[in-house]
PyMOL Python script that loads the backbone (N, CA, C, O; Angstrom):
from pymol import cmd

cmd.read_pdbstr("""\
ATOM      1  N   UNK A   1     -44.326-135.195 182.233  1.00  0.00           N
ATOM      2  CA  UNK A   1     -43.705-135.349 183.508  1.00  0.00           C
ATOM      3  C   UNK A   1     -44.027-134.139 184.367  1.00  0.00           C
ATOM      4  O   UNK A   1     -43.523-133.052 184.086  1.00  0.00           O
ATOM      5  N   UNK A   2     -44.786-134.269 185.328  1.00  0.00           N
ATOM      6  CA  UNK A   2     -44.845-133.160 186.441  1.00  0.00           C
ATOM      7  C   UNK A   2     -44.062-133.557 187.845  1.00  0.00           C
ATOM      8  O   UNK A   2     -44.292-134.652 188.357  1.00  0.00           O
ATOM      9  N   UNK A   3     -43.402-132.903 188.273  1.00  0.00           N
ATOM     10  CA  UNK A   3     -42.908-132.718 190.027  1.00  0.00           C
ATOM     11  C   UNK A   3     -43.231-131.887 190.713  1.00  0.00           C
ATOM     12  O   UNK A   3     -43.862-131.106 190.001  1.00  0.00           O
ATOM     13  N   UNK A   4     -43.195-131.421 191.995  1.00  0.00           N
ATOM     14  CA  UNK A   4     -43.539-130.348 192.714  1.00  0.00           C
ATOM     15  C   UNK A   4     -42.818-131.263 194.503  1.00  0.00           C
ATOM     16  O   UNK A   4     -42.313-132.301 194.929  1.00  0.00           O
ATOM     17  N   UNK A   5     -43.314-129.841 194.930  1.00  0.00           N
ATOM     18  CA  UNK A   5     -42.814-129.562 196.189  1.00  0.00           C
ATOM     19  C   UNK A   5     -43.761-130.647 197.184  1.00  0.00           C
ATOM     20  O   UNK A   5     -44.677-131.095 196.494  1.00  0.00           O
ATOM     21  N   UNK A   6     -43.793-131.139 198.465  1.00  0.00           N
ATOM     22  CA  UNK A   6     -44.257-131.741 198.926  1.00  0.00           C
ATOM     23  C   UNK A   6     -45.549-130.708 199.462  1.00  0.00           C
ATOM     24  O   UNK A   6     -46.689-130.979 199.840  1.00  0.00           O
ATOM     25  N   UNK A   7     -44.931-129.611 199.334  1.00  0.00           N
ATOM     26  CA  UNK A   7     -46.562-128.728 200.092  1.00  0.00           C
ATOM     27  C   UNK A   7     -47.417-128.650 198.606  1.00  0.00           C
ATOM     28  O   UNK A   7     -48.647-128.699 198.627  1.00  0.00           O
ATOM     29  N   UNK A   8     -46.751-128.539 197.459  1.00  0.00           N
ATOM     30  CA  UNK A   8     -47.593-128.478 195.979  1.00  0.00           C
ATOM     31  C   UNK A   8     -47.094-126.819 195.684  1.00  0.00           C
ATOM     32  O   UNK A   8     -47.438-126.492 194.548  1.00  0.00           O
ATOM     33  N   UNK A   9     -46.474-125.860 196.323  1.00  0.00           N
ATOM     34  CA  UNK A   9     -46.197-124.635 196.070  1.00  0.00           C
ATOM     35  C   UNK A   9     -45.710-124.561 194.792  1.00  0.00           C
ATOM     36  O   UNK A   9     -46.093-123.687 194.014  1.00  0.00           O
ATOM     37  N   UNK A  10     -44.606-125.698 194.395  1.00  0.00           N
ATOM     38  CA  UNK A  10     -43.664-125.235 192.862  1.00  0.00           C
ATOM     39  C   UNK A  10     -44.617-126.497 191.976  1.00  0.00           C
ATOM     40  O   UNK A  10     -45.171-127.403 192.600  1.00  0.00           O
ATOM     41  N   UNK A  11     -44.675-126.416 190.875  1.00  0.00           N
ATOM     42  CA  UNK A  11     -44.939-127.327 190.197  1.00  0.00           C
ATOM     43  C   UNK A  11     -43.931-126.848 188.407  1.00  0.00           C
ATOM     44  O   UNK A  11     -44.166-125.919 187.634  1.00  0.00           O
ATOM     45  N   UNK A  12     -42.810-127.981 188.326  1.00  0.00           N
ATOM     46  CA  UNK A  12     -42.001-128.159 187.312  1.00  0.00           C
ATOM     47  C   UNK A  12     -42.794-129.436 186.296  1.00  0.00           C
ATOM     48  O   UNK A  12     -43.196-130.492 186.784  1.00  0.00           O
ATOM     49  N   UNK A  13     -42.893-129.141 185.055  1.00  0.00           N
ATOM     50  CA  UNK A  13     -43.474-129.846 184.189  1.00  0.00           C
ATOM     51  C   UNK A  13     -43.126-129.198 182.460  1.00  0.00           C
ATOM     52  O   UNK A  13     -42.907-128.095 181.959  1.00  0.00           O
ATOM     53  N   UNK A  14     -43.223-130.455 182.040  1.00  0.00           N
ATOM     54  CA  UNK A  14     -43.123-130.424 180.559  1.00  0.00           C
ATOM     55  C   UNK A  14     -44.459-130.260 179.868  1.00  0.00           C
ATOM     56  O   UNK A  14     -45.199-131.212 179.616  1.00  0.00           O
ATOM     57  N   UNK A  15     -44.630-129.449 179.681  1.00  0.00           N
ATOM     58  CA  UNK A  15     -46.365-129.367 178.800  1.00  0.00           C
ATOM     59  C   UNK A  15     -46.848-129.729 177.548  1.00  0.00           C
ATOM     60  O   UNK A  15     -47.986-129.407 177.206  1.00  0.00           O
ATOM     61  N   UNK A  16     -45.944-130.500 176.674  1.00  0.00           N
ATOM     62  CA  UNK A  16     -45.659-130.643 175.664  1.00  0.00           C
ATOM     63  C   UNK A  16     -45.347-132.579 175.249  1.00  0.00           C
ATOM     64  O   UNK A  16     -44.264-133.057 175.587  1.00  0.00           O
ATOM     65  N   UNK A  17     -46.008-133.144 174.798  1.00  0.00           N
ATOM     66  CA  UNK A  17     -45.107-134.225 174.127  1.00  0.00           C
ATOM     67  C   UNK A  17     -43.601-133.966 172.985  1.00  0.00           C
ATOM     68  O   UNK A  17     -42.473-134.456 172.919  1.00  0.00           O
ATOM     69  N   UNK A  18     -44.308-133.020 172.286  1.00  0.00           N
ATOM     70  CA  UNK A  18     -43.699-132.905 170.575  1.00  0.00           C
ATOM     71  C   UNK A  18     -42.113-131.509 171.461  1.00  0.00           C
ATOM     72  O   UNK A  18     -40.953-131.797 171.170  1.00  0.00           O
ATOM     73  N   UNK A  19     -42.279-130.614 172.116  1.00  0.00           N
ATOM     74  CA  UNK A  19     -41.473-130.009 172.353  1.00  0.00           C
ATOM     75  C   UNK A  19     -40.609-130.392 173.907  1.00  0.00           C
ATOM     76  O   UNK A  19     -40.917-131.417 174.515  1.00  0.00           O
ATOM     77  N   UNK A  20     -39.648-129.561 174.377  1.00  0.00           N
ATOM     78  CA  UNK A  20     -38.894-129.867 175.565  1.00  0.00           C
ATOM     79  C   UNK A  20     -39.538-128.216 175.867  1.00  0.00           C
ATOM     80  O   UNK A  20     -38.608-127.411 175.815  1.00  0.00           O
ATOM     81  N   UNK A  21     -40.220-127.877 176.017  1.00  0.00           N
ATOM     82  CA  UNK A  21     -40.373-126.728 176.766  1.00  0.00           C
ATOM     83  C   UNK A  21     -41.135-127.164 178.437  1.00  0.00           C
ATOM     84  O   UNK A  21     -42.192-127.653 178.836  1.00  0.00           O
ATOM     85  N   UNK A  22     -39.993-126.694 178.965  1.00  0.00           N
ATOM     86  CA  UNK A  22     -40.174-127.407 180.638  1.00  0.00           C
ATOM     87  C   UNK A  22     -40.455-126.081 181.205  1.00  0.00           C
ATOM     88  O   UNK A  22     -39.695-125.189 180.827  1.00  0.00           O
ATOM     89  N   UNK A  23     -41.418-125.748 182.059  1.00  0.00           N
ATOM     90  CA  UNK A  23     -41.703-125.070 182.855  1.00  0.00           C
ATOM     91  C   UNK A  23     -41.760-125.054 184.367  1.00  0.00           C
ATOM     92  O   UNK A  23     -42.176-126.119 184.824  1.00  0.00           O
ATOM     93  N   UNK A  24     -41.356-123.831 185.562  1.00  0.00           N
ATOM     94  CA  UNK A  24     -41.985-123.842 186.658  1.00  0.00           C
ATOM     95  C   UNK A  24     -42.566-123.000 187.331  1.00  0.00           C
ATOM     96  O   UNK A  24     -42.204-121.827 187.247  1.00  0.00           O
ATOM     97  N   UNK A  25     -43.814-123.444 188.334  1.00  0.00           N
ATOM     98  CA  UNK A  25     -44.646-122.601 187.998  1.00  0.00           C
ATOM     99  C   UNK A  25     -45.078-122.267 189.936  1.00  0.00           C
ATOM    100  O   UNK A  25     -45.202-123.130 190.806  1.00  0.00           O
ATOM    101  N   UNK A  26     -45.196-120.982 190.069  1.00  0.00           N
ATOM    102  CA  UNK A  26     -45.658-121.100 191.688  1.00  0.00           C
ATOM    103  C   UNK A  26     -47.128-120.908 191.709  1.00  0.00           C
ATOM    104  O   UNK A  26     -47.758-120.108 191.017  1.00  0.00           O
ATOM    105  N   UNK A  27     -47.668-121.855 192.712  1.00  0.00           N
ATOM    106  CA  UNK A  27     -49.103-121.908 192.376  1.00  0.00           C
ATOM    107  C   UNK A  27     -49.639-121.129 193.469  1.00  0.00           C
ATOM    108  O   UNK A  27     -50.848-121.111 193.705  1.00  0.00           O
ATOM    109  N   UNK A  28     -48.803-120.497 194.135  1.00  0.00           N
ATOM    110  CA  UNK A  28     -49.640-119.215 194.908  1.00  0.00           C
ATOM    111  C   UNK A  28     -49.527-118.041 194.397  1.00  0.00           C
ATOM    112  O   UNK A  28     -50.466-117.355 194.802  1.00  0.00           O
ATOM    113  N   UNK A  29     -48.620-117.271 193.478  1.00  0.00           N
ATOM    114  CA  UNK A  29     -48.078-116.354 193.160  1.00  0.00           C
ATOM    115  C   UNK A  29     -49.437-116.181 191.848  1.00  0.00           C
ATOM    116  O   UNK A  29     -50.391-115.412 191.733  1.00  0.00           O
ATOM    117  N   UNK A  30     -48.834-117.482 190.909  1.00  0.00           N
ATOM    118  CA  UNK A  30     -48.998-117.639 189.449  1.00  0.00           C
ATOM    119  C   UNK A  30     -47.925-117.070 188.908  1.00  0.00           C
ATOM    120  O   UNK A  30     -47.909-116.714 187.730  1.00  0.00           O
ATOM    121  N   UNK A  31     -46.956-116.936 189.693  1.00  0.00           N
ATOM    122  CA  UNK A  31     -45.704-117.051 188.626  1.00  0.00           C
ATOM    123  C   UNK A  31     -44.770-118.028 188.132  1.00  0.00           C
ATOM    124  O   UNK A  31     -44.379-118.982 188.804  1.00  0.00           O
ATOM    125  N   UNK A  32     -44.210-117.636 186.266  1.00  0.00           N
ATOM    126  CA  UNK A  32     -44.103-118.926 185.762  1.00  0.00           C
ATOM    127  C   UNK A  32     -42.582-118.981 185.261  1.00  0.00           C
ATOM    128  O   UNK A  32     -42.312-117.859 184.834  1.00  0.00           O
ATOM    129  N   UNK A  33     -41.468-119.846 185.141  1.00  0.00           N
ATOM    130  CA  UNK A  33     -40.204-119.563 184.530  1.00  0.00           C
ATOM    131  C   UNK A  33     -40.336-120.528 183.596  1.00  0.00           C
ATOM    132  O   UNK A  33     -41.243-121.324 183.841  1.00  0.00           O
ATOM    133  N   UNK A  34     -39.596-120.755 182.395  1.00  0.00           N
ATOM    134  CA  UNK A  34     -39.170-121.439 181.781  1.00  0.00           C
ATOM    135  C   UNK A  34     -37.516-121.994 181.639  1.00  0.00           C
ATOM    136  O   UNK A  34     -36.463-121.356 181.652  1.00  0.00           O
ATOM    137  N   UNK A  35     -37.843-123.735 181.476  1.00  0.00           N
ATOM    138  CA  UNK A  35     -36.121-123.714 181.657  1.00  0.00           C
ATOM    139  C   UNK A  35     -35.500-123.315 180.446  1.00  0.00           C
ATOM    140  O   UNK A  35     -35.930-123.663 179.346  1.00  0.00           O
ATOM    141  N   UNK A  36     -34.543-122.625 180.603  1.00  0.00           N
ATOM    142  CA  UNK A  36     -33.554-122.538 179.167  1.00  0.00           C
ATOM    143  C   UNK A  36     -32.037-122.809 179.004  1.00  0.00           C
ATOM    144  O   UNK A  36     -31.264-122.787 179.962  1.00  0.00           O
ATOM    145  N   UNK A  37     -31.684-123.052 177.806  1.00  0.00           N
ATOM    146  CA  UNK A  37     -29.883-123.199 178.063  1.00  0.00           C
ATOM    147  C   UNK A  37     -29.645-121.671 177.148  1.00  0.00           C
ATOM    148  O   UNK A  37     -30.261-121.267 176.162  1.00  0.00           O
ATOM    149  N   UNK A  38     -28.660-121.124 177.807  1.00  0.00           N
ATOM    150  CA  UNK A  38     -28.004-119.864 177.385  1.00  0.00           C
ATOM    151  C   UNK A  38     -26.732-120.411 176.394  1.00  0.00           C
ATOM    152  O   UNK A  38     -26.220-121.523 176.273  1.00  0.00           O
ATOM    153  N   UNK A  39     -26.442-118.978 175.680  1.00  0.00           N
ATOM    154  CA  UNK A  39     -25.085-119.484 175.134  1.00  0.00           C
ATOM    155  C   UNK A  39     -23.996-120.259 175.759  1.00  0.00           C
ATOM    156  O   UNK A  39     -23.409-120.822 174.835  1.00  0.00           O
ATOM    157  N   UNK A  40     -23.533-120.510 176.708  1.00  0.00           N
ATOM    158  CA  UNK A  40     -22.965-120.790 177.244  1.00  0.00           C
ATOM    159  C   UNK A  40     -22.682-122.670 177.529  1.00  0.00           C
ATOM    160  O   UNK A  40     -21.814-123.443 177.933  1.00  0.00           O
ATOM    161  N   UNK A  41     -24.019-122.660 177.020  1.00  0.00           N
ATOM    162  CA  UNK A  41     -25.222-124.132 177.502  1.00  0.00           C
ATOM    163  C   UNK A  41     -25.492-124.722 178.775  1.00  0.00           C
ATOM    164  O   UNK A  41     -25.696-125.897 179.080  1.00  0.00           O
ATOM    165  N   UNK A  42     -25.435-123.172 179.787  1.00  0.00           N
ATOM    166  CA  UNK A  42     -26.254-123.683 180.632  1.00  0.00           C
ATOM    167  C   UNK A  42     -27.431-123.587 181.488  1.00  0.00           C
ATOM    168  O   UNK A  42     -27.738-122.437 181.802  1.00  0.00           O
ATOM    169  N   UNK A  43     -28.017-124.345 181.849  1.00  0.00           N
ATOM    170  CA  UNK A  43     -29.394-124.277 182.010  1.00  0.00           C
ATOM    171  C   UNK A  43     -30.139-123.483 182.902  1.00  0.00           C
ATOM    172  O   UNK A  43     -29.787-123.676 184.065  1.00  0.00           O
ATOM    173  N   UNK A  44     -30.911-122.779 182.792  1.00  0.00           N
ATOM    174  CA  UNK A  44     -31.195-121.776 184.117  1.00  0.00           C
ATOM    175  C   UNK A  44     -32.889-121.287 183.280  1.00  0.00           C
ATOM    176  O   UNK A  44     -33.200-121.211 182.091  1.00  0.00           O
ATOM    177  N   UNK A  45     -33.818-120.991 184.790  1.00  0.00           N
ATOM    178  CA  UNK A  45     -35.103-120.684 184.732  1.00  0.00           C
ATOM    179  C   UNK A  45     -35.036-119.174 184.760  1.00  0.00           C
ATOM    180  O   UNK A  45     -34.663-118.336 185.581  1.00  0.00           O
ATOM    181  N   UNK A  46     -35.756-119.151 183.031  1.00  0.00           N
ATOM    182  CA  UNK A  46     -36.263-117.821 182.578  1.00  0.00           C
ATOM    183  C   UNK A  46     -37.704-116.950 182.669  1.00  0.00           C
ATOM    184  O   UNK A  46     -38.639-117.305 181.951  1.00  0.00           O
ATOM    185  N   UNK A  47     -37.863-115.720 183.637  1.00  0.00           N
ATOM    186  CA  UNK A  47     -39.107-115.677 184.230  1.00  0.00           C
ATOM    187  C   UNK A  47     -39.934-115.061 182.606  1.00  0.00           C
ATOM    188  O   UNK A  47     -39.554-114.152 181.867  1.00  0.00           O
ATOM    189  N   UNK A  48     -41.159-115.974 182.476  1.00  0.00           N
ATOM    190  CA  UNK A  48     -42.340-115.474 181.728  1.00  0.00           C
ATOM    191  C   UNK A  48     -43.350-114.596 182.418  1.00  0.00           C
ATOM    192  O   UNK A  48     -44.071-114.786 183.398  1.00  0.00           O
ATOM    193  N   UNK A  49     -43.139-113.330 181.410  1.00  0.00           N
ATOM    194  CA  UNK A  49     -44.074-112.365 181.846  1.00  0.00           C
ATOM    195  C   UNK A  49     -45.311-112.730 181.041  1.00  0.00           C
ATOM    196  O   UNK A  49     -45.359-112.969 179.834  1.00  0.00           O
ATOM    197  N   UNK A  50     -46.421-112.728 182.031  1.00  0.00           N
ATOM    198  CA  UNK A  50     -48.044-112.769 181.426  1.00  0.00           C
ATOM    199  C   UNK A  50     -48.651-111.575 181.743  1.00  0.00           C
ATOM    200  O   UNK A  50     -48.379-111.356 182.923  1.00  0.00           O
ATOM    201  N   UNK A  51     -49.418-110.580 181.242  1.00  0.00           N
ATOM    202  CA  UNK A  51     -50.559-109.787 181.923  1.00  0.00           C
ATOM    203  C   UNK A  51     -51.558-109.982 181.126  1.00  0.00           C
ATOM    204  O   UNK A  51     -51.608-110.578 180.050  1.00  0.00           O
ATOM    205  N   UNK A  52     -52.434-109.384 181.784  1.00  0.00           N
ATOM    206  CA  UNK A  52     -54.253-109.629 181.740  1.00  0.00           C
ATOM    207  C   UNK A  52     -54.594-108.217 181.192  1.00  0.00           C
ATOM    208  O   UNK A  52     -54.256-107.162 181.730  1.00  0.00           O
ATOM    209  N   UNK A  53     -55.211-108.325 180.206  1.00  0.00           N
ATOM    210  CA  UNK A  53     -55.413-106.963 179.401  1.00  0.00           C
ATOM    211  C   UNK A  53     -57.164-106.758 180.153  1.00  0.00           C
ATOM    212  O   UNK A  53     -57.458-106.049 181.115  1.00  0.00           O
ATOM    213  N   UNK A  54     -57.810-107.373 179.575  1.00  0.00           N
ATOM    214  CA  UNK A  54     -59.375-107.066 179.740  1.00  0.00           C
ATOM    215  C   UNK A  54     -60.033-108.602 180.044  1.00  0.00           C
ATOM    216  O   UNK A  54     -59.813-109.461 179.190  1.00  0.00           O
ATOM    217  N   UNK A  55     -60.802-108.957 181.190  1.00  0.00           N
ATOM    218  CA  UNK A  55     -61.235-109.791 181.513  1.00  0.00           C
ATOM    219  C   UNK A  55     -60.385-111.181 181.966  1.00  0.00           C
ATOM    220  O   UNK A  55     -59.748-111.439 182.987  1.00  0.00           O
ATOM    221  N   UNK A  56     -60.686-112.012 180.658  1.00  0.00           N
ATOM    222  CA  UNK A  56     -59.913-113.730 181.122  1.00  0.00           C
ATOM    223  C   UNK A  56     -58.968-113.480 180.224  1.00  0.00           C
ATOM    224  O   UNK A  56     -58.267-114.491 180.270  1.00  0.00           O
ATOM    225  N   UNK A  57     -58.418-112.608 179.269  1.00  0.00           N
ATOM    226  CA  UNK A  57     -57.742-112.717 178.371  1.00  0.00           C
ATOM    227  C   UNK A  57     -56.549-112.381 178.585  1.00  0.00           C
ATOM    228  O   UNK A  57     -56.491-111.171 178.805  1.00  0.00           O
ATOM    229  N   UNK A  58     -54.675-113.334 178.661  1.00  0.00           N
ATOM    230  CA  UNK A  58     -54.009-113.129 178.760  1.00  0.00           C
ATOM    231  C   UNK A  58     -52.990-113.493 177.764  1.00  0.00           C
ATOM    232  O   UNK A  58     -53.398-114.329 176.958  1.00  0.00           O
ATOM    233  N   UNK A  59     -51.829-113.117 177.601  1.00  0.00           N
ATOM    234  CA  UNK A  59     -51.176-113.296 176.850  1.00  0.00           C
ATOM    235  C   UNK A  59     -49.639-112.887 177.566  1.00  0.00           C
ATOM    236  O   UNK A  59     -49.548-112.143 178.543  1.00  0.00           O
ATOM    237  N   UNK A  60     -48.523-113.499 176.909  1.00  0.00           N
ATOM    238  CA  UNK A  60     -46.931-112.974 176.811  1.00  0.00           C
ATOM    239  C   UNK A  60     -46.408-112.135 176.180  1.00  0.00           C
ATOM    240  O   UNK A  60     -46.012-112.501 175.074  1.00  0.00           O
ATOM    241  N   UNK A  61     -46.194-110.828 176.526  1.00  0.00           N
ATOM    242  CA  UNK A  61     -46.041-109.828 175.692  1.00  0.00           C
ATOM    243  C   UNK A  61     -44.374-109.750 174.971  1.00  0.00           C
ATOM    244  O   UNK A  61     -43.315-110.187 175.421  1.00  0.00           O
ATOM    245  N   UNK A  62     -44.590-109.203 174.026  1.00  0.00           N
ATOM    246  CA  UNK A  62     -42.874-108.958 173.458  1.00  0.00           C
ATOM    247  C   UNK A  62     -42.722-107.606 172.300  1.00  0.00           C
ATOM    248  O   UNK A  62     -43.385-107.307 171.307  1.00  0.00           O
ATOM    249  N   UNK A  63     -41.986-107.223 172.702  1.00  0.00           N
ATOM    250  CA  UNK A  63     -41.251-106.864 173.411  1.00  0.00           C
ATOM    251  C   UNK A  63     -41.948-106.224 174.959  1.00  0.00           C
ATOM    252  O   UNK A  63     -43.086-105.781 175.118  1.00  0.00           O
ATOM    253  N   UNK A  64     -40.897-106.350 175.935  1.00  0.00           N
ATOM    254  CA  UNK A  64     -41.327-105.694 177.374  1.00  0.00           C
ATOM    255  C   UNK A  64     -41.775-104.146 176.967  1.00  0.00           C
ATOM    256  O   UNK A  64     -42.482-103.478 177.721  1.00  0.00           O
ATOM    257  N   UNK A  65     -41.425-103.788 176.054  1.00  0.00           N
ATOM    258  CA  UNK A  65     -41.593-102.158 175.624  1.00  0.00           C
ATOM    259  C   UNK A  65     -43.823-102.062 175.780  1.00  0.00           C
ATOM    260  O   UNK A  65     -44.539-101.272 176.395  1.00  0.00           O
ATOM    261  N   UNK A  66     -44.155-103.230 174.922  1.00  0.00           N
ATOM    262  CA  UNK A  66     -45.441-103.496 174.890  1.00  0.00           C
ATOM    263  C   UNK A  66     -46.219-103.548 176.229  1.00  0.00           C
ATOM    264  O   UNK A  66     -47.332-103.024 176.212  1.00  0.00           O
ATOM    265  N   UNK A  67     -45.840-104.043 177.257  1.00  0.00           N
ATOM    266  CA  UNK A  67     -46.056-104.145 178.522  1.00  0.00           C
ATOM    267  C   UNK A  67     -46.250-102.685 179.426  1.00  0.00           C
ATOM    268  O   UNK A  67     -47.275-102.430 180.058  1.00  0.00           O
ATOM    269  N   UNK A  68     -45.029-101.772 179.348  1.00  0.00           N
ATOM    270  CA  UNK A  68     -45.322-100.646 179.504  1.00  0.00           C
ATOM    271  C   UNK A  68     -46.353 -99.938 178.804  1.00  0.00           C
ATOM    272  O   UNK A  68     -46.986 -98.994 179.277  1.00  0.00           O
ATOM    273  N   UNK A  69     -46.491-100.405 177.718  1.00  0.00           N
ATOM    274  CA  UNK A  69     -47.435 -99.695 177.244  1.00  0.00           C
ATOM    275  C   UNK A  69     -48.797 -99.971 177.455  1.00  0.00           C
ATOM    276  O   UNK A  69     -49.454 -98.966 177.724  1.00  0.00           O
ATOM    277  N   UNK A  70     -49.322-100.866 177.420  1.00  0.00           N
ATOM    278  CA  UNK A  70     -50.776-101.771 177.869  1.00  0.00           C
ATOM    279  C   UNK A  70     -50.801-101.006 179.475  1.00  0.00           C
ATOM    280  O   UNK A  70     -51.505-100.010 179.636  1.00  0.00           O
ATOM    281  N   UNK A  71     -49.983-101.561 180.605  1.00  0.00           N
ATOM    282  CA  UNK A  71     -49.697-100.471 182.022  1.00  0.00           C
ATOM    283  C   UNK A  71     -50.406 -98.950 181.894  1.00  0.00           C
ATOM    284  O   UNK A  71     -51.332 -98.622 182.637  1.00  0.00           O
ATOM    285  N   UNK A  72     -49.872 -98.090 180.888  1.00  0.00           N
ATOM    286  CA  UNK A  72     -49.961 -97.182 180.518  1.00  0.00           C
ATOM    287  C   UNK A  72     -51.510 -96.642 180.272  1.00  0.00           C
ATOM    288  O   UNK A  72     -52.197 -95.837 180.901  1.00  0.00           O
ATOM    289  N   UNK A  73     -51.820 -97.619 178.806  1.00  0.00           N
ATOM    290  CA  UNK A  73     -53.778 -97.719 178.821  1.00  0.00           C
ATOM    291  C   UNK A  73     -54.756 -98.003 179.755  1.00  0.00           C
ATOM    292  O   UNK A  73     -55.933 -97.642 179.721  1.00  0.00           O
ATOM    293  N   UNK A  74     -53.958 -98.959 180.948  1.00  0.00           N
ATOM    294  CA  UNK A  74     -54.783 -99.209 181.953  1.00  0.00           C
ATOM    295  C   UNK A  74     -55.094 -97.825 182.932  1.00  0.00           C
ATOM    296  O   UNK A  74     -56.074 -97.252 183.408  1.00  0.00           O
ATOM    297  N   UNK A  75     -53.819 -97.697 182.914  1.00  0.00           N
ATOM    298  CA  UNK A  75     -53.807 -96.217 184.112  1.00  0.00           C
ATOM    299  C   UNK A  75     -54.278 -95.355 183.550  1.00  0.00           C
ATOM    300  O   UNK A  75     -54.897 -94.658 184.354  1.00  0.00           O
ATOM    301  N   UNK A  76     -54.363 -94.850 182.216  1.00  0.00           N
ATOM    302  CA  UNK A  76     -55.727 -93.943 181.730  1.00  0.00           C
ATOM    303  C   UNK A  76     -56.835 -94.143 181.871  1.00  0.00           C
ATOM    304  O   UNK A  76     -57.683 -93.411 182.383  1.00  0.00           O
ATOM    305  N   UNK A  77     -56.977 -95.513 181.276  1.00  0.00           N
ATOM    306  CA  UNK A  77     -58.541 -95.822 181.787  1.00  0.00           C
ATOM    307  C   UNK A  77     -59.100 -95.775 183.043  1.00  0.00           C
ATOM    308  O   UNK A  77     -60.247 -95.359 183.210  1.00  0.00           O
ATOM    309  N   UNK A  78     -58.207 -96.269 184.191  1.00  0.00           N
ATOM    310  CA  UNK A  78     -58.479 -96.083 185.228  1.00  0.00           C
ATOM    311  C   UNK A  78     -58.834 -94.537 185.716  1.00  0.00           C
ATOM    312  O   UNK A  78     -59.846 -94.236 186.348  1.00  0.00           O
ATOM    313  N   UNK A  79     -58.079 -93.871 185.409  1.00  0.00           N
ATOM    314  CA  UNK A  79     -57.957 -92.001 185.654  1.00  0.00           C
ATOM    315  C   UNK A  79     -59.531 -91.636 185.260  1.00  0.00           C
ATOM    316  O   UNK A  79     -60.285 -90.940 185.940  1.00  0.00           O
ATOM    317  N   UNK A  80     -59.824 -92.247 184.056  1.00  0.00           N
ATOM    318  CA  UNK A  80     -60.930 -91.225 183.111  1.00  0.00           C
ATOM    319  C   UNK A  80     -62.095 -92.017 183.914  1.00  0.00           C
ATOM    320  O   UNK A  80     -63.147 -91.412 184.123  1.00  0.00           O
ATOM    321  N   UNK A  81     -61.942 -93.368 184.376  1.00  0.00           N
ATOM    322  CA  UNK A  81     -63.502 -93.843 185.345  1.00  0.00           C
ATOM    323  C   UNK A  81     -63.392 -93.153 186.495  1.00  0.00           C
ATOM    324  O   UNK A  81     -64.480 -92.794 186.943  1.00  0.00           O
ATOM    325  N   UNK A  82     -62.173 -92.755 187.308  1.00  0.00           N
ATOM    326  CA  UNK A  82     -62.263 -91.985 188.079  1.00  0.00           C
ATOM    327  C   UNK A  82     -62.898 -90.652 187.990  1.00  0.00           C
ATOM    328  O   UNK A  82     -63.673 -90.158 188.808  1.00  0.00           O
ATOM    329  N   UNK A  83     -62.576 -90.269 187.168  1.00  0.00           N
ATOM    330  CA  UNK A  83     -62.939 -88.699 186.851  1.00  0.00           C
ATOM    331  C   UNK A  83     -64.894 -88.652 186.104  1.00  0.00           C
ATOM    332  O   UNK A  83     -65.564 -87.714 185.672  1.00  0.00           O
ATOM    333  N   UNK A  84     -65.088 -89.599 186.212  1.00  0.00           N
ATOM    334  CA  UNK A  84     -66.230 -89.799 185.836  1.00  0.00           C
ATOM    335  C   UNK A  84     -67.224 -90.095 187.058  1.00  0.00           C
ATOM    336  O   UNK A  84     -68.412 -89.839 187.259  1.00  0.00           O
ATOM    337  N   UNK A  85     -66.305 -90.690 187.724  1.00  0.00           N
ATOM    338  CA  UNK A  85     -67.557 -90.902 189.159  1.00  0.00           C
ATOM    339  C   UNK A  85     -67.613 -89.889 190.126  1.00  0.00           C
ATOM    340  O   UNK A  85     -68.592 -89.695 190.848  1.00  0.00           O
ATOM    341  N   UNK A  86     -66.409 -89.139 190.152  1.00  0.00           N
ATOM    342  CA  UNK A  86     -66.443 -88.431 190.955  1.00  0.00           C
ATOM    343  C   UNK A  86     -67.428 -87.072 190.282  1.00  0.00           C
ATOM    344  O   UNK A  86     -68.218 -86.321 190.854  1.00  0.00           O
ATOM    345  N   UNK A  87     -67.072 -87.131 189.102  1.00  0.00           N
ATOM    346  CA  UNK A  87     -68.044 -85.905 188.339  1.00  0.00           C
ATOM    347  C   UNK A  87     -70.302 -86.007 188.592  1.00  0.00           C
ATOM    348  O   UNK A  87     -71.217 -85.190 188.488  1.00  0.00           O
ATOM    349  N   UNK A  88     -70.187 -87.548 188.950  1.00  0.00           N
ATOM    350  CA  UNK A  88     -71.203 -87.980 189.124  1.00  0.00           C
ATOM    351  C   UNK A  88     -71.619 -87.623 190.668  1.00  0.00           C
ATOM    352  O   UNK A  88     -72.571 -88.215 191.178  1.00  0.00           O
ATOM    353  N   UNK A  89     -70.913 -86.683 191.366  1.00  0.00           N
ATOM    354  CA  UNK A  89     -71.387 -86.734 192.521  1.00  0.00           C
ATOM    355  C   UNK A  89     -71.301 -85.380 193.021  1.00  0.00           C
ATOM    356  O   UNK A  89     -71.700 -85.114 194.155  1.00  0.00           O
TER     357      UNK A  89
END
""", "prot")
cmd.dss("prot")
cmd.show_as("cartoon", "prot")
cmd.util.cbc("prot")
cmd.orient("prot")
């Protein structure tokens, strides 16, 4: 089952036959929630964090602790190509 917005901005869908994992997703952003029921049992959209480590390759990190940290390798790497081009000149 997919729905969306009449402009196509949100798109809510089940991706799954075998599971209920319902998702929504903004297709300008690329950001994605999932629906969930809390203790409570009730239902509310939980935002999924994705980042892009190197190239096409992405993944959902867990703990968020991991996230800072990948952030972290990027901004070194970034620093040390810096410091490399500029040394080149």
């Amino acid at each position: 089952m997919l729905a969306s917005t009449t402009e196509g901005r949100y798109v809510f869908g089940q991706i799954s036959d075998f599971r209920s994992d319902q998702f929504l997703l903004d297709t300008q952003t690329g950001r994605l929630w999932q629906l969930v029921v809390d203790q409570e049992k009730n239902k509310k959209l939980q935002p999924v964090p994705i980042i892009q480590i190197w190239g096409d390759e992405s993944y959902i990190p867990d703990p968020m602790t991991e996230v800072d940290g990948q952030r972290e390798l990027m901004l070194r790497k970034r620093i040390e190509d810096l410091k490399k081009l500029f040394e080149k000149k």
